[in-house]
N, C-alpha and C positions, 0 to 999 in steps of 0.2 A: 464340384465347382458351382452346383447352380446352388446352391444355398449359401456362397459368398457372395455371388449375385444380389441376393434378399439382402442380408444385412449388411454390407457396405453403405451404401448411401443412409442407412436409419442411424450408422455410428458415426457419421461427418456431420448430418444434417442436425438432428433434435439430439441434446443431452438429457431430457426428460426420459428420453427412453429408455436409455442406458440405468435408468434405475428400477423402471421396471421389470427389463431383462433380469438385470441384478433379483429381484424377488423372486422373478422365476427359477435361476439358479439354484439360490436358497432352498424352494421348493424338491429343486431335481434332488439335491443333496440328502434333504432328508426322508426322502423316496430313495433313495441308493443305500442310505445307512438303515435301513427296515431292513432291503435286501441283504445286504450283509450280513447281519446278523442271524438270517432264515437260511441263512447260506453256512455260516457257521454253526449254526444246530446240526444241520443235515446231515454236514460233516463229520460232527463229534458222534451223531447216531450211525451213521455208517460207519465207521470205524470202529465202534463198539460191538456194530453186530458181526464186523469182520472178523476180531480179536478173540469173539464166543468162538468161532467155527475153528480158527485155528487153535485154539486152547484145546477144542476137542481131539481134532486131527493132529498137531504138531505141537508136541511138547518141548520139542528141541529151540524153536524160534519164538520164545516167551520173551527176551530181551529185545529181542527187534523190533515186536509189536508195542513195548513198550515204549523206545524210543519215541516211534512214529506216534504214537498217543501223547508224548511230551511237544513233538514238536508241534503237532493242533494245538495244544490248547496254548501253547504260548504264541500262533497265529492268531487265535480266538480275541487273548489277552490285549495284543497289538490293534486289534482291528476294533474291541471297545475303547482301547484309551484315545483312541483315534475321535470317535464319534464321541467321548465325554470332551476334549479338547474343541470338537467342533462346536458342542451347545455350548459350553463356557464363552467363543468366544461371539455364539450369538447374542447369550446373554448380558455379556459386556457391551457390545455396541448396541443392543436397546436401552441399557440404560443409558450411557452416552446422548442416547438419543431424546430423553428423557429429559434430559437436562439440557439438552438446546431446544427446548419448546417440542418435544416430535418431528423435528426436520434431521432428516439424516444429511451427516456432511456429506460433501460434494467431495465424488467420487471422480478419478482421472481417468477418461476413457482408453482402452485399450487401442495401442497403435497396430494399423494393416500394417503387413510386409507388403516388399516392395513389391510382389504379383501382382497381388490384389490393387492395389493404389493403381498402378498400370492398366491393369480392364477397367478400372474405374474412371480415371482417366482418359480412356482413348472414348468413351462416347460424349463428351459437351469440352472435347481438346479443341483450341482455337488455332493455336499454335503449330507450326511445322516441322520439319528436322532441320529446314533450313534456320531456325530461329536460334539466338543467342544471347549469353546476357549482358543488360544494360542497366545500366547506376539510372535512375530514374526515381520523379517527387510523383506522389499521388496526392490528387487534391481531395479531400473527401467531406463533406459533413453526414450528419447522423443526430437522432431524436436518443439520448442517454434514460429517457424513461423505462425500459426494459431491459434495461443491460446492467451487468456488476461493472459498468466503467471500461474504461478504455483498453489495457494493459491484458494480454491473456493472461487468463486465470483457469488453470486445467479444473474440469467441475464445473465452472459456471460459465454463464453465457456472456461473452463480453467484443466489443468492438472489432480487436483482433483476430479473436476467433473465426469470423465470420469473414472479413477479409479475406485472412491466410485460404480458407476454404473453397473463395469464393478463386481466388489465382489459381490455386491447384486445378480448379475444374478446368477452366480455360487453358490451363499451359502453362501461365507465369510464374509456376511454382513447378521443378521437376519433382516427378516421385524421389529421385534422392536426397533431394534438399528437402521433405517436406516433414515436418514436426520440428528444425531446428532453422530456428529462425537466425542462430548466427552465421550461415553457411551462405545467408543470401542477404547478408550486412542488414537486416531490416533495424531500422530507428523512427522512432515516434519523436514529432516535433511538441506535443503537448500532450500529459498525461491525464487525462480526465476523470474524475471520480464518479461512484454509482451515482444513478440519476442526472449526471450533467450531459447537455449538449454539445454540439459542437457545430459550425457554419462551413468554419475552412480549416481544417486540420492537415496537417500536412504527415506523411509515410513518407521515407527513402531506402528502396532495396534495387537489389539485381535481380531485374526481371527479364523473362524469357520475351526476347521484341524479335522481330526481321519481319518477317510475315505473321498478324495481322501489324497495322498503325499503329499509331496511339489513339485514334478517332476508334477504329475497330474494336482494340481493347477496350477502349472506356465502356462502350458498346454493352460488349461482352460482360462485361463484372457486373454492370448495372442488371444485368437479366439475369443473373446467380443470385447477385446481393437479397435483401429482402426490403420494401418500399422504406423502412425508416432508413438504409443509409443510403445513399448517393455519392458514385466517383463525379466529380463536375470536370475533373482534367487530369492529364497525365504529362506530363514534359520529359525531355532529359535534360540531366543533370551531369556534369565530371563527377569522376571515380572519387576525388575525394571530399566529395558534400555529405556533409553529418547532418541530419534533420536538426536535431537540436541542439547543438556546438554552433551551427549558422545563422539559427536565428540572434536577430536584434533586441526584439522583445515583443508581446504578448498581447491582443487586448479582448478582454472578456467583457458582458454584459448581461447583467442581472434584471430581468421584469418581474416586475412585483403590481400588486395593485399601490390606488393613493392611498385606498381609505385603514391602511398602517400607520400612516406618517398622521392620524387626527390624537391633538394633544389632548389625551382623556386624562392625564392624572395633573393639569394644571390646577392649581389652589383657587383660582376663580371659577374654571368650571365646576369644580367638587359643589359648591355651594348648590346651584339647578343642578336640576333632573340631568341624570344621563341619555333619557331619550331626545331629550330637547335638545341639548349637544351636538348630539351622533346626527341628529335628521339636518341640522342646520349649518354643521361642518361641509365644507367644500374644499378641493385642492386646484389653489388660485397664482397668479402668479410674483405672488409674494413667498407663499410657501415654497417654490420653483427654485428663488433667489436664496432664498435660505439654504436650502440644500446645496445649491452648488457653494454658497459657501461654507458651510462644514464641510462640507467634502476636500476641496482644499487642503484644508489643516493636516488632509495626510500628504498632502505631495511631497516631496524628498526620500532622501534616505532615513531610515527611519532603523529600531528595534523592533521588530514585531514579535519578540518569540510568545506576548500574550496573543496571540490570532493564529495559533497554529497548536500544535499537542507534543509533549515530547522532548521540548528545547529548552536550553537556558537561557537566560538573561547574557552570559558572557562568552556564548556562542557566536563565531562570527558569521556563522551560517545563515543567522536570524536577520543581520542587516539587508534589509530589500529597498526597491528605487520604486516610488510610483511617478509617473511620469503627467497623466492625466485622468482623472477623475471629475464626473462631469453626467448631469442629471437630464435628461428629454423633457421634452415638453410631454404632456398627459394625452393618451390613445385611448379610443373605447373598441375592446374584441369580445364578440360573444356576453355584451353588455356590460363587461368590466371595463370600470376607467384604471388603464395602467400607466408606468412610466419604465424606460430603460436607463438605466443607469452605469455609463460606460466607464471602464477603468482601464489605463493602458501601462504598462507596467515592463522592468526588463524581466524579471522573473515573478513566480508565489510558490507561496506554502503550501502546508494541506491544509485546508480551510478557513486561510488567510483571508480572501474577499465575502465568504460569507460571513466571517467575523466581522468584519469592518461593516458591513451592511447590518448586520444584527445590531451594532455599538449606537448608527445612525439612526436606526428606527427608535431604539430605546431612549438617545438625547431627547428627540422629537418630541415621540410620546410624554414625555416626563414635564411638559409646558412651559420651560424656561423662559422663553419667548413674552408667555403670555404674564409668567409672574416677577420677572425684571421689570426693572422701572427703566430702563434703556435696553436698545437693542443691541449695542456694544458690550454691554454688561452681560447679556447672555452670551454675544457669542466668544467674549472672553472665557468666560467661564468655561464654556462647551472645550476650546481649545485647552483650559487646563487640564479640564478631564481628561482626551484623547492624549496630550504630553504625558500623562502620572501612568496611560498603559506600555508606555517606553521605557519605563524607569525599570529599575532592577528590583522587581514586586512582582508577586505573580500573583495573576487575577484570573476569575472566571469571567467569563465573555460569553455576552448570549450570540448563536449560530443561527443566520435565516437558513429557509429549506433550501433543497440542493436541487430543489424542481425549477427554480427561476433562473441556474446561472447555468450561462450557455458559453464558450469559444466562440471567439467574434474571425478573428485570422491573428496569423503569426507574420511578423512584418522582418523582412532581411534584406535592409537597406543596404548595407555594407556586400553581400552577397550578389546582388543585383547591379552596383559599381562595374566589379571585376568582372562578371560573367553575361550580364543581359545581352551584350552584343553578340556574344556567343552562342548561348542557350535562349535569351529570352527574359522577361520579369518573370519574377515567383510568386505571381501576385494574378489575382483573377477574379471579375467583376464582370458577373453578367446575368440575361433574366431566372436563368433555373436557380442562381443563387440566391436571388432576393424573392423566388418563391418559395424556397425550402425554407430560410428565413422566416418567411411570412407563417409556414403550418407549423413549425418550432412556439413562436408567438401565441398562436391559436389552443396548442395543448397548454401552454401556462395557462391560458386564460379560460382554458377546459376546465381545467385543475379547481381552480378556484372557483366559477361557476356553479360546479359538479359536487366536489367533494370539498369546497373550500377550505383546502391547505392551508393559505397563509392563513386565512381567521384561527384557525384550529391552533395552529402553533402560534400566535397570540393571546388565545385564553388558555392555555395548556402549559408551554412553556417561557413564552417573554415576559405578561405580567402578573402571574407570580412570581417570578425570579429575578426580579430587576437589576441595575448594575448594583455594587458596593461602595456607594457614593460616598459613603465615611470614612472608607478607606484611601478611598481616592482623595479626598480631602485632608486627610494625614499626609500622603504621600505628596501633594504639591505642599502645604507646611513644612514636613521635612523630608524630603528626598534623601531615598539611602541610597548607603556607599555600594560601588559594585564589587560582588560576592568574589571572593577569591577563589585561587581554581584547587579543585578536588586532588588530594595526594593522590596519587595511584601506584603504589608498593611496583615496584622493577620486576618483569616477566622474567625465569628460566628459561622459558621455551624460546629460541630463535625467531619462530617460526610468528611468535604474537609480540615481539618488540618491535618498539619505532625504529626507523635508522638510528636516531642519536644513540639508543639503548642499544644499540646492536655495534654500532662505533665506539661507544664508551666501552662495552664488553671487551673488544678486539686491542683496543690501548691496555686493560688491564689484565688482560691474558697474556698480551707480551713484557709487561710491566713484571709478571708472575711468572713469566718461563726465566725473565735475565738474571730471577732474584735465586742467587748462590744455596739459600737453603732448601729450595722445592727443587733442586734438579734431581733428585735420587726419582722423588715422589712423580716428577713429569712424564713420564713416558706409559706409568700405569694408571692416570687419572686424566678423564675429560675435561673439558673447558669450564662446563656448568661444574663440574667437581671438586676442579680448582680455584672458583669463583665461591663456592659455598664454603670452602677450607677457609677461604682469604679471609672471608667474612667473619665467620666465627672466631679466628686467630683475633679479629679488631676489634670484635665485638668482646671477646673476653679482655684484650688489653686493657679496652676504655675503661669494663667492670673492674678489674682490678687497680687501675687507677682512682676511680671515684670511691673503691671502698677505704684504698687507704688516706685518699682525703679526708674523710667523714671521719675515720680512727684519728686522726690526729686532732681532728677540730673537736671534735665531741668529747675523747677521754678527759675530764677533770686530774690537775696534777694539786693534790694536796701534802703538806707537811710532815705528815705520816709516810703519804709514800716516797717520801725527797729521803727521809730518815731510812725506811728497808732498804731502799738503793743504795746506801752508802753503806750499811752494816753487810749487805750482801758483797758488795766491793771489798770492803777489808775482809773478809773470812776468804 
């Protein structure tokens, strides 16, 4: 027991370890299979010198010894093919490894039983025996610079993880609910991606409450957690609040620095020097006005499936609402002049808002502004381009980084109607939260500072790769039709058809049992059996149909053969 002691906490707490244990393993392994095989020499020599002494002494038990010398070496045999199957398959996963740069994939740590969990839990248990469960929202933010994103992902370190961990210590999670997150109804109000932030996130599960509070518990989790995330509150909720079913909608915001938005590839500037340019470029608030009006030109509902991966044009999935989109006035953190750029939205994609912020830096950039002869002319145009990424074309789209976009809160207007006199708003404004804010802010502008991000991915990836503006310019000339939808040939299997296909089945299965000539055939053939007979029966009809069409259209009748027909007739 005391050596479950030790590793307990090293396989909750750090996943980094668990790979090194992992090389230790490997190591025991091939220090066991040495042994083995010294083990199996040993044997085969004793047994050999056993075999001398009785060949001398007992001649009567020569088959016996034999035997037992058969059944060693096919022990021997088992126990190398053993140790060749082990290096195969270490040798297969270095290479694997090989091929993802030397990073071995992320391994799923090994679950305690439920002992172990229990002494692990009774020493930082918050919780009592009088406690029990309650439907309750967790209010949380967290800094996504360290993390694979929001969503547990077994193997890597992510949002979730670190929660789920952080309840179990305290109580809030019992040892038997703990590795199955449906057991304790847990739902994420907003799924956030590696790198991203978040302010006010909202979790909904059944957590262990009676004794401590919800003041206590907040308490509690924040002294588990680690300083990037922070619970700001905990509420209850009714039994049947879905985190993300209730909300209304969504608002994110993105900091980036200004000096993005400076139009270097306008045809006046190209003429001077690029240093002249860049030193005497400012973000004033003229440029302020401009941005928030492109930005604009997304609001409605819209096609996005170019700002996301994956989708088509005639997906309904792809139509989204943006509600508000809307640019700050300009901040200086850590000597960077920044700006937030807020979007409030009912739902997004995956990489929906940094596309559209990538799209806005690259108009900019591109000096429209400066090489129109009116400002209307530019921002005409600006809006055609952003309509031709709607159409039914698919484009590449440059992506800002994922270090600037943060989760602002999740707004459930409608939810707070029916329940706040009940429960209260689900909504929460106060100073820790606009100080967590505040050091979220400060790592962008670390970023940038430091390792300067966005420049990098400005000279790297946005201008050499600019939009496809000639395309774009086709496509508002001629706008194509939307694509029609893909055949998709009819499943066998029950189990992968749609309803309609599985209703259209069940009309023609009993269409097939009423019909007088398959009754012999019905009782010794299945559904799919006699769906594949029917078939071929129609499918050979149609064939023999159309080949005697073709016979008749195609044979030539000449005068010759009108004359053998009639001589064949009179004979």
């Amino acid at each position: 027991m005391e050596e479950v002691k030790e590793t307990v906490p090293t396989e909750i707490s750090d996943n980094t370890e668990n790979t090194n244990k992992r090389a230790l393993e490997t190591n025991d392994l091939d220090s066991t299979n040495k042994k083995i095989k010294v083990d199996t020499e040993t044997k085969v020599e004793e047994t050999s010198t056993t075999s001398e002494v009785k060949e001398d002494n007992q001649e009567d038990d020569e088959e016996a010894d034999e035997d037992e010398l058969d059944k060693i070496e096919k022990e021997s045999e088992s126990i190398s093919t053993t140790t060749t199957t082990e290096e195969t398959t270490t040798t297969t996963t270095t290479g694997e490894n090989k091929r993802r740069g030397n990073k071995p994939p992320p391994v799923r740590p090994p679950k305690l039983s439920k002992e172990e969990l229990v002494e692990l839990q009774n020493k930082t248990k918050v919780t009592t025996d009088e406690s029990r469960k309650k439907k309750v929202a967790i209010i949380l933010g967290y800094s996504g610079t360290n993390y694979a994103g929001m969503q547990k992902n077994p193997g890597l370190k992510t949002i979730e993880e670190e929660l789920e961990h952080a309840l179990f210590r305290t109580g809030g999670i019992s040892p038997d609910n703990m590795y199955y997150q449906q057991k304790v109804d847990w739902v994420r109000c907003a799924r956030t991606d590696k790198g991203v932030s978040a302010i006010r996130n909202v979790v909904s599960l059944k957590m262990e409450m009676g004794p401590p509070d919800f003041d206590g518990m907040k308490d509690a989790l924040n002294k588990e957690l680690p300083n990037d995330i922070r619970v700001f509150h905990i509420m209850r909720v009714n039994n049947s609040y879905h985190a993300k079913n209730a909300v209304d909608a969504r608002s994110y915001i993105y900091v980036t620095p200004t000096h993005v938005f400076e139009p270097k590839f306008a045809k006046k500037n190209s003429s001077s020097d690029d240093n002249n340019s860049s030193s005497n470029w400012k973000f004033t608030s003229d440029t302020l006005s401009i941005l928030n009006k492109v930005l604009s030109f997304y609001l409605g509902n819209h096609r996005f499936h170019n700002y996301t991966s994956r989708k088509e044009s005639n997906d309904v999935s792809v139509f989204r609402k943006i509600i508000s989109f809307v640019c700050s006035e300009p901040f200086i953190l850590e000597g960077v002049e920044m700006v937030s750029i807020n979007v409030v939205g009912e739902s997004f994609m995956l990489h929906q808002i940094r596309k559209m912020i990538g799209c806005l830096i690259s108009f900019i950039r591109k000096g429209m502004f400066e090489d129109c002869e009116n400002r209307d002319q530019a921002f005409n145009q600006i809006k055609a381009y952003i309509n031709s990424t709607f159409e039914h074309k698919p484009l590449n789209l440059p992506m800002a980084p994922g270090a600037g976009l943060l989760l602002d809160y999740c707004i459930f207007n409608e939810w707070n109607k029916k329940n706040s006199s009940i429960h209260g708003e689900l909504k929460i404004e106060n100073e820790h939260v606009e100080d967590f804010k505040k050091t979220i802010y400060r790592e962008i502008a670390k970023l940038e500072s430091s390792k300067q991000e966005f420049k990098n991915w400005i000279e790297k990836n946005l201008d050499p790769y600019q939009l496809p503006y000639e395309l774009m310019d086709e496509i508002i000339k001629n706008p194509p039709p939307a694509p029609g939808k893909k055949y998709r040939p009819p499943s066998t299997n029950p189990n992968r058809m749609s309803k309609r296909e599985r209703r259209d089945l069940k009309v023609q299965s009993k269409m097939f049992e009423r019909d007088p000539k398959n009754q012999d055939n019905r009782q010794s053939l299945t559904v799919n059996q006699q769906m594949a007979q029917q078939i071929k029966i129609n499918e050979e009809v149609a064939a023999a149909a159309a080949s005697t069409a073709s016979t008749t259209t195609t044979t030539p009748t000449t005068s010759e053969d009108v004359k053998t027909d009639s001589t064949t007739t009179e004979k």
